[in-house]
N, CA, C and O atoms as a Maestro MAE file, in Angstrom:
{
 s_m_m2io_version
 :::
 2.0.0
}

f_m_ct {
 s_m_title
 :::
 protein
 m_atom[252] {
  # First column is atom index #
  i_m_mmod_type
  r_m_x_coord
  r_m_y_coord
  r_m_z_coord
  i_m_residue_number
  s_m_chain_name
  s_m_pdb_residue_name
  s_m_pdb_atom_name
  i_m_atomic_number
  :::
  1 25 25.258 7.446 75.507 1 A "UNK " " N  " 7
  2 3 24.282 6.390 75.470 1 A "UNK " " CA " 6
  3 2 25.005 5.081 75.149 1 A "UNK " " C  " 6
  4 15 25.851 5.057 74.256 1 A "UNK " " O  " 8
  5 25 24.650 3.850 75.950 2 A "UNK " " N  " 7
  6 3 25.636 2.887 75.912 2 A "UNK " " CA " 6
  7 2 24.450 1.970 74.709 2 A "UNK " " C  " 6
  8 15 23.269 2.225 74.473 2 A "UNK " " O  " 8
  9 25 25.201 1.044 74.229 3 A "UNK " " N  " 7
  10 3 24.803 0.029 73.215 3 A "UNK " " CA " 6
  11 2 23.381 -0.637 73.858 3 A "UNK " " C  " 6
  12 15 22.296 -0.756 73.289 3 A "UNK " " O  " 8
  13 25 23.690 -0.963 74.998 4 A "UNK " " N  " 7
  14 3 22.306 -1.727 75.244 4 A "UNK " " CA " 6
  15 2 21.297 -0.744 75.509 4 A "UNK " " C  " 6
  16 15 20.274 -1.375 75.775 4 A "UNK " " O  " 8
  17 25 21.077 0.475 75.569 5 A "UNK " " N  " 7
  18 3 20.389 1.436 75.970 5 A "UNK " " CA " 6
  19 2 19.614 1.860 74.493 5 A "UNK " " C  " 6
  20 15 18.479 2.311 74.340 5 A "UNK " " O  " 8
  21 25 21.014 1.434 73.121 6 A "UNK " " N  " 7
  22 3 20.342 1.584 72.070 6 A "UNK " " CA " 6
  23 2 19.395 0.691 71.437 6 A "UNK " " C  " 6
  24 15 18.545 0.997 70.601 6 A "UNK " " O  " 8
  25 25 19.677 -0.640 72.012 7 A "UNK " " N  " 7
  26 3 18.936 -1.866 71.325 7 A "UNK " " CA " 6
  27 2 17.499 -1.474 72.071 7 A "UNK " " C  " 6
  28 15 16.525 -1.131 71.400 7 A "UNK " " O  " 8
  29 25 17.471 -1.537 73.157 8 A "UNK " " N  " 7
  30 3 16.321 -1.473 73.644 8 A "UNK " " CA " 6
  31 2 15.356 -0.122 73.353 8 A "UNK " " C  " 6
  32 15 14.804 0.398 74.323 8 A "UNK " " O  " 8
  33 25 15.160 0.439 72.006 9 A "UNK " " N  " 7
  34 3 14.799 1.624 71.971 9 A "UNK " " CA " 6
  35 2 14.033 1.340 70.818 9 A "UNK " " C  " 6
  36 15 14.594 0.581 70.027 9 A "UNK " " O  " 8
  37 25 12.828 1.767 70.481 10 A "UNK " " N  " 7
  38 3 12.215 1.203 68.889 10 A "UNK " " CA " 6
  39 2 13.071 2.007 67.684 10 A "UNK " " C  " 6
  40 15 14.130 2.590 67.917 10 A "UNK " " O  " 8
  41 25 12.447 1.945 66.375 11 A "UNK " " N  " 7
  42 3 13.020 2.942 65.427 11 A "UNK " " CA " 6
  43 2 12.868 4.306 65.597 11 A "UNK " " C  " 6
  44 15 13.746 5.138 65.372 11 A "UNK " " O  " 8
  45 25 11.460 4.590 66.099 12 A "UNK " " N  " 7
  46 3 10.879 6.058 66.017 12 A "UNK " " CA " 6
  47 2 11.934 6.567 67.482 12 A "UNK " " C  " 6
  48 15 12.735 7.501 67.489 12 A "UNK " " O  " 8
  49 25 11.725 5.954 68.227 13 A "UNK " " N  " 7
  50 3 12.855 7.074 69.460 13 A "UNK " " CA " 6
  51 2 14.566 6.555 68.936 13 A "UNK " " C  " 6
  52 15 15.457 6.783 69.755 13 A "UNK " " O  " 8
  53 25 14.743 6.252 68.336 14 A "UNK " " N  " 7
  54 3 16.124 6.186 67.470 14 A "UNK " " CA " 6
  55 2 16.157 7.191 66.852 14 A "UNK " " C  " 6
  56 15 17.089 7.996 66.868 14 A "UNK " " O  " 8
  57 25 15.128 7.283 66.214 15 A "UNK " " N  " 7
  58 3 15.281 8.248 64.990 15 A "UNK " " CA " 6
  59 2 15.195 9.607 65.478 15 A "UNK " " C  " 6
  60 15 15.574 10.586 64.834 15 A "UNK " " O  " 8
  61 25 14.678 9.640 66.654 16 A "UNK " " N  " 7
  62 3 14.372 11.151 67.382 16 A "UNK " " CA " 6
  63 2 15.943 11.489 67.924 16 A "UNK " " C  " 6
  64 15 16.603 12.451 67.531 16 A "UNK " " O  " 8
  65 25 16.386 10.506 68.895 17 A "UNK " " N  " 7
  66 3 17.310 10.250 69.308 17 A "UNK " " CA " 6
  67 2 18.856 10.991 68.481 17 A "UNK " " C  " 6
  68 15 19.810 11.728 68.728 17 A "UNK " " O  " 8
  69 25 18.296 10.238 67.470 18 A "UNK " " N  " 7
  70 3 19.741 10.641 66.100 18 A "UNK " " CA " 6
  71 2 19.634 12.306 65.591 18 A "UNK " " C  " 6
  72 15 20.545 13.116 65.420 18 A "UNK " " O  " 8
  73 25 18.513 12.425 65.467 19 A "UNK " " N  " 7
  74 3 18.615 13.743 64.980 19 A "UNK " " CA " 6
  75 2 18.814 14.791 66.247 19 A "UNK " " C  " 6
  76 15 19.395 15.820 65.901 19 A "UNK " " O  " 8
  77 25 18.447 14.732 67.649 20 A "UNK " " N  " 7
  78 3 19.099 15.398 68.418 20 A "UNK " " CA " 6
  79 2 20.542 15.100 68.872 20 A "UNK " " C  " 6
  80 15 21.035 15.975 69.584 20 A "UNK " " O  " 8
  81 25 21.317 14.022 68.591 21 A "UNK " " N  " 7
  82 3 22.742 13.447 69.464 21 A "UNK " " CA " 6
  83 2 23.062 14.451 67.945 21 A "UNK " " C  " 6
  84 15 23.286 15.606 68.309 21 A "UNK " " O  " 8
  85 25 23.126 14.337 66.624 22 A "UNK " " N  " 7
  86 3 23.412 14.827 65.599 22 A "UNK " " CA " 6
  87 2 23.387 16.573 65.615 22 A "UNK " " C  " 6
  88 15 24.227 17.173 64.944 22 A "UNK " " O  " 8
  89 25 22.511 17.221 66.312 23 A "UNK " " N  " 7
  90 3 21.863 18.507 66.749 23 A "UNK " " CA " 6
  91 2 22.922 18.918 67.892 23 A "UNK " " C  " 6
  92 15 23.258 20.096 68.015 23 A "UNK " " O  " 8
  93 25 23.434 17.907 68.719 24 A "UNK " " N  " 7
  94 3 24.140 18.446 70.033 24 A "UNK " " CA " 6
  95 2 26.234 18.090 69.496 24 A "UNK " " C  " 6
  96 15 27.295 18.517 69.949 24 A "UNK " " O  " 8
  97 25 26.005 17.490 68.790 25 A "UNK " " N  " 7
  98 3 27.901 17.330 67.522 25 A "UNK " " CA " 6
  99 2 27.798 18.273 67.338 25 A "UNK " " C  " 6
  100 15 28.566 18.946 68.024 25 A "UNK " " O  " 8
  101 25 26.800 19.179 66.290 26 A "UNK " " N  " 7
  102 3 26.924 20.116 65.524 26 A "UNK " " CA " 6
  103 2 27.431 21.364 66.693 26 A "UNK " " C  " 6
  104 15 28.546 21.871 66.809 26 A "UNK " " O  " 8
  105 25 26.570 21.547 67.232 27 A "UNK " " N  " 7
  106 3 26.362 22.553 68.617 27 A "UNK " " CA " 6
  107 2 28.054 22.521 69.576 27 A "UNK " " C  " 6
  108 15 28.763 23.404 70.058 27 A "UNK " " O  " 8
  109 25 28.138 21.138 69.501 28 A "UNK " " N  " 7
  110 3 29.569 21.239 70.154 28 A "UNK " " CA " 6
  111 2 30.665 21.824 69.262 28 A "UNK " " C  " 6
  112 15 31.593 22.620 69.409 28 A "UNK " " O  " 8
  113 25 30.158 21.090 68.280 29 A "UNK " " N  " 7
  114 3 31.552 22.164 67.365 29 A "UNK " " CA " 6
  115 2 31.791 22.938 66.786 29 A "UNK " " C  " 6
  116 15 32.924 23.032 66.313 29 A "UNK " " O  " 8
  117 25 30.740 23.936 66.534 30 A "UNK " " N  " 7
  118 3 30.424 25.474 66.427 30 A "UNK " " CA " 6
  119 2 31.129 25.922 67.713 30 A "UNK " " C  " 6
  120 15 31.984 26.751 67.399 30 A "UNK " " O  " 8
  121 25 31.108 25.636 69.451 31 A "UNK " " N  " 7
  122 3 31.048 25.967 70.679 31 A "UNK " " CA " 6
  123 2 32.734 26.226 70.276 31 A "UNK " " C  " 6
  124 15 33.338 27.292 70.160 31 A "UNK " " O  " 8
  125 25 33.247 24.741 70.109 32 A "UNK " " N  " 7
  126 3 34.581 24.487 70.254 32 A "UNK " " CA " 6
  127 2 35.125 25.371 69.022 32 A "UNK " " C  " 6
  128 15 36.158 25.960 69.344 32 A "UNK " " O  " 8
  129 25 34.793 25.578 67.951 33 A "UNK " " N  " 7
  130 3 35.491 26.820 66.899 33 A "UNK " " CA " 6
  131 2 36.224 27.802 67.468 33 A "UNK " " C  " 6
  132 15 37.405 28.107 67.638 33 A "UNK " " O  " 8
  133 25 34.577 28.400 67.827 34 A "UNK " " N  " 7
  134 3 34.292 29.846 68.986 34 A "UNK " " CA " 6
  135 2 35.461 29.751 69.868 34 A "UNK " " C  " 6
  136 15 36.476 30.392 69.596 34 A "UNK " " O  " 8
  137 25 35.393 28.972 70.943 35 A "UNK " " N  " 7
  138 3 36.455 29.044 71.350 35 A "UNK " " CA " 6
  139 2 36.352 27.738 72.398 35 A "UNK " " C  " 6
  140 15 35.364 27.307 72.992 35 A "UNK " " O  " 8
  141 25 37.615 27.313 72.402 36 A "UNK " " N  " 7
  142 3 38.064 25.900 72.778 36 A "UNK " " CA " 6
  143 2 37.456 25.099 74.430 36 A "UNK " " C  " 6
  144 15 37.864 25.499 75.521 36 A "UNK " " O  " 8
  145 25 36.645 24.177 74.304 37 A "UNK " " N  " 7
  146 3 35.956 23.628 75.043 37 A "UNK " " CA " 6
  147 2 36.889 23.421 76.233 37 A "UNK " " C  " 6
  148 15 38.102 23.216 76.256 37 A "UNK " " O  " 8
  149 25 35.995 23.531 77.216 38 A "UNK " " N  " 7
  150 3 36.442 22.957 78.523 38 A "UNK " " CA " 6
  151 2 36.873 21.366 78.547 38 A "UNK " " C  " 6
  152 15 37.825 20.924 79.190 38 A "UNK " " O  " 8
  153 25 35.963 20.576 77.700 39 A "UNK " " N  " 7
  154 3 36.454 18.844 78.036 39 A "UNK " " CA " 6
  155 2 36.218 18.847 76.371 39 A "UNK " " C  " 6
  156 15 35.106 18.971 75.857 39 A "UNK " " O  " 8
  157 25 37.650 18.664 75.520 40 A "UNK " " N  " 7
  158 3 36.954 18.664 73.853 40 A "UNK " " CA " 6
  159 2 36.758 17.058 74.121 40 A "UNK " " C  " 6
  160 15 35.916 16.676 73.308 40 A "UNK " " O  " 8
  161 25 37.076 16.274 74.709 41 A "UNK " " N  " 7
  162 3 36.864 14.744 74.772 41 A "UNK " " CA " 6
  163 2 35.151 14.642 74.568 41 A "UNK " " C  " 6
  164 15 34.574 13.674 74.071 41 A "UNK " " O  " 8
  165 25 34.507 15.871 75.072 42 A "UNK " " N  " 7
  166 3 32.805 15.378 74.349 42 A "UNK " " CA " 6
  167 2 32.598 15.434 73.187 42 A "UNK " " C  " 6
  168 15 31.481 15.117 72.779 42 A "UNK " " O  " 8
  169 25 33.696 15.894 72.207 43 A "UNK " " N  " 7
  170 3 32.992 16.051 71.053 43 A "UNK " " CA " 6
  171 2 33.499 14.098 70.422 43 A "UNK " " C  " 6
  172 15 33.019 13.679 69.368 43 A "UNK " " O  " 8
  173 25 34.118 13.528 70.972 44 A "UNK " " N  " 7
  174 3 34.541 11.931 70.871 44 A "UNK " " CA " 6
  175 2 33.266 11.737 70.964 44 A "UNK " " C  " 6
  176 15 32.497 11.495 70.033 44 A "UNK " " O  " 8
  177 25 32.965 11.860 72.318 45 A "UNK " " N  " 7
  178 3 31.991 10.607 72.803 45 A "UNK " " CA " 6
  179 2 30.692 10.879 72.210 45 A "UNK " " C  " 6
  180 15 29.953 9.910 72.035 45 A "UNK " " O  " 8
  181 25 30.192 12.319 71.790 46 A "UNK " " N  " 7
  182 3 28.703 12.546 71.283 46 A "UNK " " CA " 6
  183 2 29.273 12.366 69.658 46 A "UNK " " C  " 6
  184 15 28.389 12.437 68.804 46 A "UNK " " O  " 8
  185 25 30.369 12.190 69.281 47 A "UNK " " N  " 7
  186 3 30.179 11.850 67.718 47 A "UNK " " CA " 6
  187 2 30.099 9.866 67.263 47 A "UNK " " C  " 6
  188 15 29.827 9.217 66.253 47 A "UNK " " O  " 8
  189 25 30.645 9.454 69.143 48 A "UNK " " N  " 7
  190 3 30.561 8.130 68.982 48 A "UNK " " CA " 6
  191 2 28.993 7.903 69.309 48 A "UNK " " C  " 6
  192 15 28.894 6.718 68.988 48 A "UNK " " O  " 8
  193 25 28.008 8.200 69.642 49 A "UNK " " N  " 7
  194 3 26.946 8.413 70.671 49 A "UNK " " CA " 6
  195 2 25.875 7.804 69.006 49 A "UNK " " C  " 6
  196 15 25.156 6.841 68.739 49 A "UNK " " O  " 8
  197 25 26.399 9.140 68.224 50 A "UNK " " N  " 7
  198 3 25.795 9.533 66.749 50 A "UNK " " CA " 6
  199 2 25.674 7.765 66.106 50 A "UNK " " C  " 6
  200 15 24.640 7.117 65.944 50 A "UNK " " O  " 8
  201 25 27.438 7.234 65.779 51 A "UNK " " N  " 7
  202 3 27.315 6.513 65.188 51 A "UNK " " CA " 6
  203 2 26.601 5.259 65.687 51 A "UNK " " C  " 6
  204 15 25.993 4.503 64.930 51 A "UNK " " O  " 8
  205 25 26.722 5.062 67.156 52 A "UNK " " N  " 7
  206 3 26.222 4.020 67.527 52 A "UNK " " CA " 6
  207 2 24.399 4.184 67.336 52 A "UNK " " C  " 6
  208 15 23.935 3.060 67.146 52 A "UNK " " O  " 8
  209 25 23.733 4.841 67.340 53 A "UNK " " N  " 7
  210 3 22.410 5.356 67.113 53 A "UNK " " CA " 6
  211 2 22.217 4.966 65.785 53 A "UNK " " C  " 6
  212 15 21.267 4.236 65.502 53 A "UNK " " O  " 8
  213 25 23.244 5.487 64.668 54 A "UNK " " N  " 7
  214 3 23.110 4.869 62.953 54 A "UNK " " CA " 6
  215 2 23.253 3.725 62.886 54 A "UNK " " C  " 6
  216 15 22.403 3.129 62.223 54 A "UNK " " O  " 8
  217 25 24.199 3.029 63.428 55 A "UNK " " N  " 7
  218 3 24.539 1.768 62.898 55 A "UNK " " CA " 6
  219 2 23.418 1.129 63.468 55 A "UNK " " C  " 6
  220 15 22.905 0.423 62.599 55 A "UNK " " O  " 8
  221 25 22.856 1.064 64.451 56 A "UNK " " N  " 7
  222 3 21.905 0.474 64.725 56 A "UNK " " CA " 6
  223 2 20.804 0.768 63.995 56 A "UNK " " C  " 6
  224 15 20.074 -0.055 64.546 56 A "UNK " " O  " 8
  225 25 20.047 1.323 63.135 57 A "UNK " " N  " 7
  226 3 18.902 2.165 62.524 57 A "UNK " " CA " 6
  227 2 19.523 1.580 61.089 57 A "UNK " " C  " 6
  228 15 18.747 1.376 60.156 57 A "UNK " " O  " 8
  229 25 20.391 1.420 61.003 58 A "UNK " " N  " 7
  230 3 20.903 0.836 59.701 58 A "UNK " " CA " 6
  231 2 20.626 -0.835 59.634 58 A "UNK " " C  " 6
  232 15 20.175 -1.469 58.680 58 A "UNK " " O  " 8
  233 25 21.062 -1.360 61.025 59 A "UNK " " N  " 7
  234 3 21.012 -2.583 61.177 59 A "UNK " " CA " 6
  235 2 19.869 -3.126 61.224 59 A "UNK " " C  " 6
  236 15 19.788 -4.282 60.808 59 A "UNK " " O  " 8
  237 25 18.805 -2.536 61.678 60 A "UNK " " N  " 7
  238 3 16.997 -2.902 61.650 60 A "UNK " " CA " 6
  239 2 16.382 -2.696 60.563 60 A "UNK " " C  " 6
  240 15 15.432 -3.371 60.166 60 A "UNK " " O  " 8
  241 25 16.947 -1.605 59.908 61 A "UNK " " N  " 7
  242 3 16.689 -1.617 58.280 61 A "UNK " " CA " 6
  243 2 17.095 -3.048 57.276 61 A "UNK " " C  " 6
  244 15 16.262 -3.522 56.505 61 A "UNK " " O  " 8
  245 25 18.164 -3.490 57.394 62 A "UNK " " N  " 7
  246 3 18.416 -4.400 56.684 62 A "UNK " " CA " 6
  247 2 17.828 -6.163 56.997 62 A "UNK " " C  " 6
  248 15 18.007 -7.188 56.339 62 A "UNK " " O  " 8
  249 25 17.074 -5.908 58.304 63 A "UNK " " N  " 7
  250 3 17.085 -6.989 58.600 63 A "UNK " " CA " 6
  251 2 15.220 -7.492 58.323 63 A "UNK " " C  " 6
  252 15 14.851 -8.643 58.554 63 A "UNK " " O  " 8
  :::
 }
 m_bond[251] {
  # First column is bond index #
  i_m_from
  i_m_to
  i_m_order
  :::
  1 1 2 1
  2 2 3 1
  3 3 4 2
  4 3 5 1
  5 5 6 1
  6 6 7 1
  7 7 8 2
  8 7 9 1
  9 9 10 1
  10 10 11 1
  11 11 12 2
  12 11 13 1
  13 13 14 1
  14 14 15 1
  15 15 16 2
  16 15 17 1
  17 17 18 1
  18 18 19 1
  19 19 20 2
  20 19 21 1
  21 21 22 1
  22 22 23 1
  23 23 24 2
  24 23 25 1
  25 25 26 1
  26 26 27 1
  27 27 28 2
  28 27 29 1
  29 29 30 1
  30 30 31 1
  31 31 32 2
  32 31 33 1
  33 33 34 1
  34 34 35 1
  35 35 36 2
  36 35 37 1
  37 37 38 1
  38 38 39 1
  39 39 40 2
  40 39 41 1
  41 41 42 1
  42 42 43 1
  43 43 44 2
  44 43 45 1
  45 45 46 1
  46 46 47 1
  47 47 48 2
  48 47 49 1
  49 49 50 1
  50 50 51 1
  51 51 52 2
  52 51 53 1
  53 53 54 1
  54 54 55 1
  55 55 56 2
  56 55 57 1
  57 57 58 1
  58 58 59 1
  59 59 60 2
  60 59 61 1
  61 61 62 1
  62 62 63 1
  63 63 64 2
  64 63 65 1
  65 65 66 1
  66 66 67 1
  67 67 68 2
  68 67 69 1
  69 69 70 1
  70 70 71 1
  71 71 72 2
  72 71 73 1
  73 73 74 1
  74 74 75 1
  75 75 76 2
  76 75 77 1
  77 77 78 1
  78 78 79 1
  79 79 80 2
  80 79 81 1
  81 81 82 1
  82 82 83 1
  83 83 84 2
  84 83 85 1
  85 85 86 1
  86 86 87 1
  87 87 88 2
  88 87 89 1
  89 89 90 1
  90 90 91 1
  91 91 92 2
  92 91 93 1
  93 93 94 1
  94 94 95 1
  95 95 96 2
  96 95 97 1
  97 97 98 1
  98 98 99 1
  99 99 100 2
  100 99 101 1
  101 101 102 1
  102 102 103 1
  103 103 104 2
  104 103 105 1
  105 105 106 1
  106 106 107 1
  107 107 108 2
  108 107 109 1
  109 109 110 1
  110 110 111 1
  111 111 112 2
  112 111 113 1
  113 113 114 1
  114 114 115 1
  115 115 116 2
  116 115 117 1
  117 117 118 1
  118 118 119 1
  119 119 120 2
  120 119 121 1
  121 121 122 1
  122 122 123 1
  123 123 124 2
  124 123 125 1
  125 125 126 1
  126 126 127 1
  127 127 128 2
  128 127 129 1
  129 129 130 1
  130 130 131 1
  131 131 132 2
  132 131 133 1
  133 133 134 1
  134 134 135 1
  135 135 136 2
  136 135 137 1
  137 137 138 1
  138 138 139 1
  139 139 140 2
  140 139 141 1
  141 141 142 1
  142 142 143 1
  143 143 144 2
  144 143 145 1
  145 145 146 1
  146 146 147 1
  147 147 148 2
  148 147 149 1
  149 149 150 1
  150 150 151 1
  151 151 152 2
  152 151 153 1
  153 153 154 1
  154 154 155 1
  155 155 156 2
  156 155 157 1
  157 157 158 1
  158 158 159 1
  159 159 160 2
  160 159 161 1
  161 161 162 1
  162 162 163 1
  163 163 164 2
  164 163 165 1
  165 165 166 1
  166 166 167 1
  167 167 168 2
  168 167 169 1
  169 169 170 1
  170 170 171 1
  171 171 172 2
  172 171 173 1
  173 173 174 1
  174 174 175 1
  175 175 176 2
  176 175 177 1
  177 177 178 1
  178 178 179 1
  179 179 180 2
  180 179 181 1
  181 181 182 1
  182 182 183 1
  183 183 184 2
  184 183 185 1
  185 185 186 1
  186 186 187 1
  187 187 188 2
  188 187 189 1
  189 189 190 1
  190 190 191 1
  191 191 192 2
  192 191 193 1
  193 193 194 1
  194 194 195 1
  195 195 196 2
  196 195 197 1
  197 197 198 1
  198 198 199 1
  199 199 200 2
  200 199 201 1
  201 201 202 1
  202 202 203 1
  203 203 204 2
  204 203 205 1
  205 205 206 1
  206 206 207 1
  207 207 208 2
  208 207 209 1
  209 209 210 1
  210 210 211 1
  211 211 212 2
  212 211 213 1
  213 213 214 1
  214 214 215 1
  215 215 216 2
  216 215 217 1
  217 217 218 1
  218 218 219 1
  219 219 220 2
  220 219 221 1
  221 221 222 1
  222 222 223 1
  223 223 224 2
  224 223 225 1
  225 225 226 1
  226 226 227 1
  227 227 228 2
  228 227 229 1
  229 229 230 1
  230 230 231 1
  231 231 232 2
  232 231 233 1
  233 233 234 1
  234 234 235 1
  235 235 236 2
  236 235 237 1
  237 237 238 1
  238 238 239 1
  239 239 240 2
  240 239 241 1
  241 241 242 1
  242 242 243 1
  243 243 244 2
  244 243 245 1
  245 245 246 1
  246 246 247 1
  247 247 248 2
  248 247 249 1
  249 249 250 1
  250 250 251 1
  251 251 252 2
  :::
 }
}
């Protein structure tokens, strides 16, 4: 999910959002334990996916 895809999203589908991108990290890296992923480069991009979803939910909070 790219940055502008996150701005344009309210809190409540953020917040849905976070707890499944957070649901599909976990899932990848239980997968990858088990045994070693076909592309481990997703577990980068869905743990970058995560933060960009927080920081933003953080950032509407403070403001």
């Amino acid at each position: 999910m790219k940055q502008s895809e996150v701005k344009e999203k309210s809190v409540a589908e953020l917040q849905e959002e976070l707890i499944k991108a957070q649901r599909s990290y976990t899932d990848l890296k239980m997968a990858h334990a088990i045994s070693p992923l076909e592309n481990p480069i997703q577990l980068r991009g869905q743990r970058k996916t995560v933060a960009r979803i927080a920081t933003e939910l953080t950032k509407r909070e403070l403001q």
